[in-house]
C-alpha positions as CSV (number, residue, x, y, z in Angstrom):
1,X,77.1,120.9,79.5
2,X,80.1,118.7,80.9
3,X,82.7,117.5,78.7
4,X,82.7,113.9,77.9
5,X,86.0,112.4,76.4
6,X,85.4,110.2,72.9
7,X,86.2,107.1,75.1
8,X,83.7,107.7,78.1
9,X,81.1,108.1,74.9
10,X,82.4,104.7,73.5
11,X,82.3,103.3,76.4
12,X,78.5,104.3,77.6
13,X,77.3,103.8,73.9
14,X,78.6,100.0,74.9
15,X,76.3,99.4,78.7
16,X,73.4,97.1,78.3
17,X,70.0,98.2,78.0
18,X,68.9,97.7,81.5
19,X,70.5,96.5,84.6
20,X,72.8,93.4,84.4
21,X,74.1,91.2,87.3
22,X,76.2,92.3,89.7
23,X,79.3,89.9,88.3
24,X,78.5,91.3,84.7
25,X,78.3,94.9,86.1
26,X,81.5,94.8,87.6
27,X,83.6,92.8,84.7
28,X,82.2,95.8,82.5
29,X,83.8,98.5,84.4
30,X,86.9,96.2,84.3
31,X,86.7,96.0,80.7
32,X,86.5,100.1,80.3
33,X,89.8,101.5,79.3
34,X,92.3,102.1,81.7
35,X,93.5,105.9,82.5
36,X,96.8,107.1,83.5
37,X,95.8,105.8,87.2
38,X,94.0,103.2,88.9
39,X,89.8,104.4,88.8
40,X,88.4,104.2,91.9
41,X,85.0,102.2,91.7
42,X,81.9,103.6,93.5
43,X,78.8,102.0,94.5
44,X,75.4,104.4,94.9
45,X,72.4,102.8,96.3
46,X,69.0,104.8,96.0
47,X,67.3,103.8,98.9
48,X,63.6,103.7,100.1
49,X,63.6,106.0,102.4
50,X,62.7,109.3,103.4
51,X,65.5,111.5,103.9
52,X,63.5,114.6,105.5
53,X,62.8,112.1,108.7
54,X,65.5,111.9,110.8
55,X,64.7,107.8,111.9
56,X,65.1,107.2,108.5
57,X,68.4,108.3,107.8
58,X,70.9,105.7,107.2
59,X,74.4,106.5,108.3
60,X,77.5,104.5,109.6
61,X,80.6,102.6,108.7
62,X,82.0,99.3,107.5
63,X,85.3,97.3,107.2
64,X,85.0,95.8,103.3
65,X,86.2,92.2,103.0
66,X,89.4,93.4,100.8
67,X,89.6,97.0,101.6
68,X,89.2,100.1,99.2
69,X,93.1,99.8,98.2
70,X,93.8,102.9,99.5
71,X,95.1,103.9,103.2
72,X,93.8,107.0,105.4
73,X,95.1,109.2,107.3
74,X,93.7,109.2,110.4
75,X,94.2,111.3,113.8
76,X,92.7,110.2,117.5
77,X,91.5,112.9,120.5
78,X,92.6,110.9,123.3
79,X,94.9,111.3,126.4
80,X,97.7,109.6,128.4
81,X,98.4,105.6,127.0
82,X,95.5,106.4,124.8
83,X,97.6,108.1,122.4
84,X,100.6,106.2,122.1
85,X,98.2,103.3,121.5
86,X,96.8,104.9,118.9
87,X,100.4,106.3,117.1
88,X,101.3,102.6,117.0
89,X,98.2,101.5,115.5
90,X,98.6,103.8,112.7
91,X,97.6,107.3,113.8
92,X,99.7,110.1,112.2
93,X,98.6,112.1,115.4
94,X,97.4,111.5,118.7
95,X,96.2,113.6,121.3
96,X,93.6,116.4,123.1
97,X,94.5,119.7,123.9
98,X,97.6,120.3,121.5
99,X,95.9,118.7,118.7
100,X,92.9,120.4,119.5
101,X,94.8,123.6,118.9
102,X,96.3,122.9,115.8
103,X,93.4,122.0,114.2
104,X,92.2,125.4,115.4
105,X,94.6,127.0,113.9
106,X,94.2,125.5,110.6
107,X,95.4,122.2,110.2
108,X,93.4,119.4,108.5
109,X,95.5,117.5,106.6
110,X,94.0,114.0,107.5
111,X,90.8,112.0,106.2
112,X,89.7,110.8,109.2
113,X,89.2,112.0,113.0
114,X,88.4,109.4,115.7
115,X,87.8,110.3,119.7
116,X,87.1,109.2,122.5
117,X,84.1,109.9,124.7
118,X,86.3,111.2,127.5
119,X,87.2,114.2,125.6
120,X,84.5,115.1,123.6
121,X,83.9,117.6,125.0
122,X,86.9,119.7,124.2
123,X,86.7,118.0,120.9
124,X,83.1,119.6,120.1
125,X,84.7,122.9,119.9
126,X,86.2,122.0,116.6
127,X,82.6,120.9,114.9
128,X,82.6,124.3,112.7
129,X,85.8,123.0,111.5
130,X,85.5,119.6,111.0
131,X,81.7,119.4,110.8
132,X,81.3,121.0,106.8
133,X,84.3,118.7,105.8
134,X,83.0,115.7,107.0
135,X,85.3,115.0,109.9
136,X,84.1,115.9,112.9
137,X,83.7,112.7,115.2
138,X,80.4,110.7,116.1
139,X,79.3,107.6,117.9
140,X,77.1,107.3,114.8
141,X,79.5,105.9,112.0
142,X,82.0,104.8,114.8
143,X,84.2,107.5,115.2
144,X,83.9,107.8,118.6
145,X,84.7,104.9,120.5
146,X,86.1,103.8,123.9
147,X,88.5,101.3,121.5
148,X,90.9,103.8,120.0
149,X,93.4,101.5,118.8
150,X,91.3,99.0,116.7
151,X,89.3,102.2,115.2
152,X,92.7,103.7,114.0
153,X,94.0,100.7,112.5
154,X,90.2,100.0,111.0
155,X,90.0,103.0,109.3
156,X,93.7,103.4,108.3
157,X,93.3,100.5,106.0
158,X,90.4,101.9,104.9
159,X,86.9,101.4,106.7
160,X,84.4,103.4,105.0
161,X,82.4,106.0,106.2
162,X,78.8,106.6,104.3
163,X,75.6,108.4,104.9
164,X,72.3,109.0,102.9
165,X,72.1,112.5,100.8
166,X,69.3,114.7,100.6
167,X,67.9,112.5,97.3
168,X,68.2,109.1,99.8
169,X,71.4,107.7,97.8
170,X,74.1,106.1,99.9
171,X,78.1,106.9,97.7
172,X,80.5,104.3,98.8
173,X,83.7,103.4,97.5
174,X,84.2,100.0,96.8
175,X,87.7,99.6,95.6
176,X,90.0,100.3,92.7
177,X,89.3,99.4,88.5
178,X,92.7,97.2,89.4
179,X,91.2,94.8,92.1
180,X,90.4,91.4,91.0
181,X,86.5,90.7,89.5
182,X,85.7,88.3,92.8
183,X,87.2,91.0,95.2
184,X,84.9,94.1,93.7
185,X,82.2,91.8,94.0
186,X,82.5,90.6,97.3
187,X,82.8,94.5,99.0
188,X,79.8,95.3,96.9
189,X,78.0,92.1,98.3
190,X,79.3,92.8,102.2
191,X,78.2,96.6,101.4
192,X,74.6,95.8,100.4
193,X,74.2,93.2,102.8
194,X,74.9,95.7,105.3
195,X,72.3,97.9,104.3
196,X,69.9,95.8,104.5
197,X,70.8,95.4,108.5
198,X,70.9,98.6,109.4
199,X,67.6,99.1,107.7
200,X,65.3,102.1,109.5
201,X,62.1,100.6,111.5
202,X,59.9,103.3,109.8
203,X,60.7,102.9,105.9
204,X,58.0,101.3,103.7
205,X,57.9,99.4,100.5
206,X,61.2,98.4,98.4
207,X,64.1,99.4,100.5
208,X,66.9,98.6,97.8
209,X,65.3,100.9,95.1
210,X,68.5,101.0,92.5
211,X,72.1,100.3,92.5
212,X,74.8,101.5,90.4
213,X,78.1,101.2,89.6
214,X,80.7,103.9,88.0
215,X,85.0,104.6,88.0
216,X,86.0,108.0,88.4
217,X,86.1,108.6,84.4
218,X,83.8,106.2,83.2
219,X,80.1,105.5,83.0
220,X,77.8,103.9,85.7
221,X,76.4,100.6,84.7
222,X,73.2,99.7,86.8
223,X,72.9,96.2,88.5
224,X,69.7,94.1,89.2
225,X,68.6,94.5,92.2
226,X,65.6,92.0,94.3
């Protein structure tokens, strides 16, 4: 069974029966406790779809409003002016074959890979390295692009990637316990309001199925959704 502090109980024993408003939702993880460091707030969204068919899977990125309040690190695959475009957008490396090899040879210390399409295919190579950790690039959640510089300086400030799990739930972060009540509420707003574009032709029924909200150490609190 997993450990739960006496505050995280305090602080569940205190949610709502039921889901609240968005506003209310988010001024109630506000109002739990702070910790020794800023919680990062998380939005999952149970979605209406069937994850076992592949046109239903929902997968991509999106630049939030005010951020996540955290920056990435992020690498590019790319060659010639490519790459010093990309170092002076924010890159911490840039490059094909040498940075091809050092990832080969054990290097991943970044949260983000972008590429582009004219060297994928030396990149693909690395997919049983980057694939399992979630890295390796694809034209799906824009990680491949023919504009390296605005991808690098997107996702430095923190663009976030997101795709559906296995139960159809979408895990997005959504900013830190610290940002101001309006600031959460507009990500969360941009967020869903994104999902509802990129919605899959073949899904039936109620698409937005549940949402919730949780920080890293403290409980989720559902919000009304419809």
């Amino acid at each position: 069974m997993r450990f739960r502090s006496k505050r995280y109980k305090k602080e569940a024993a205190s949610l709502a029966q039921g889901p609240v408003s968005l506003q209310a939702a988010v001024e109630k993880i506000k109002s739990f406790k702070s910790t020794k460091f800023d919680q990062t707030v998380e939005c999952v969204v149970w979605l209406g779809i069937d994850p076992k068919q592949a046109d239903q899977a929902v997968r991509g990125s999106l630049v939030l409003p005010h951020g996540i309040g955290k920056q990435k690190r992020v690498i590019a695959f790319c060659e010639g002016p490519e790459a010093e475009a990309a170092k002076q957008a924010g890159a911490i490396e840039a490059g094909c074959d040498e940075l091809i090899k050092k990832i080969s040879d054990g290097w991943t210390d970044f949260d983000v890979a972008v590429a582009s399409p004219k060297v994928m295919s030396k990149v693909s190579k690395l997919g049983r390295i980057l694939g399992p950790q979630g890295k390796m690039p694809s034209p799906k959640n824009g990680t491949v692009t023919n504009d390296i510089p605005t991808a690098v300086a997107e996702f430095t400030a923190g663009k976030v990637e997101f795709k559906n799990d296995a139960g159809g739930n979408v895990h997005v972060v959504v900013g830190k316990q610290s940002f101001e009540t309006k600031k959460l509420v507009e990500n969360i707003e941009a967020l869903l309001a994104h999902l509802k574009r990129i919605r899959p032709t073949g899904t039936k029924g109620t698409y937005i199925k549940k949402v919730v909200l949780s920080a890293t150490m403290s409980p989720g609190v559902e919000v009304a959704v419809g």
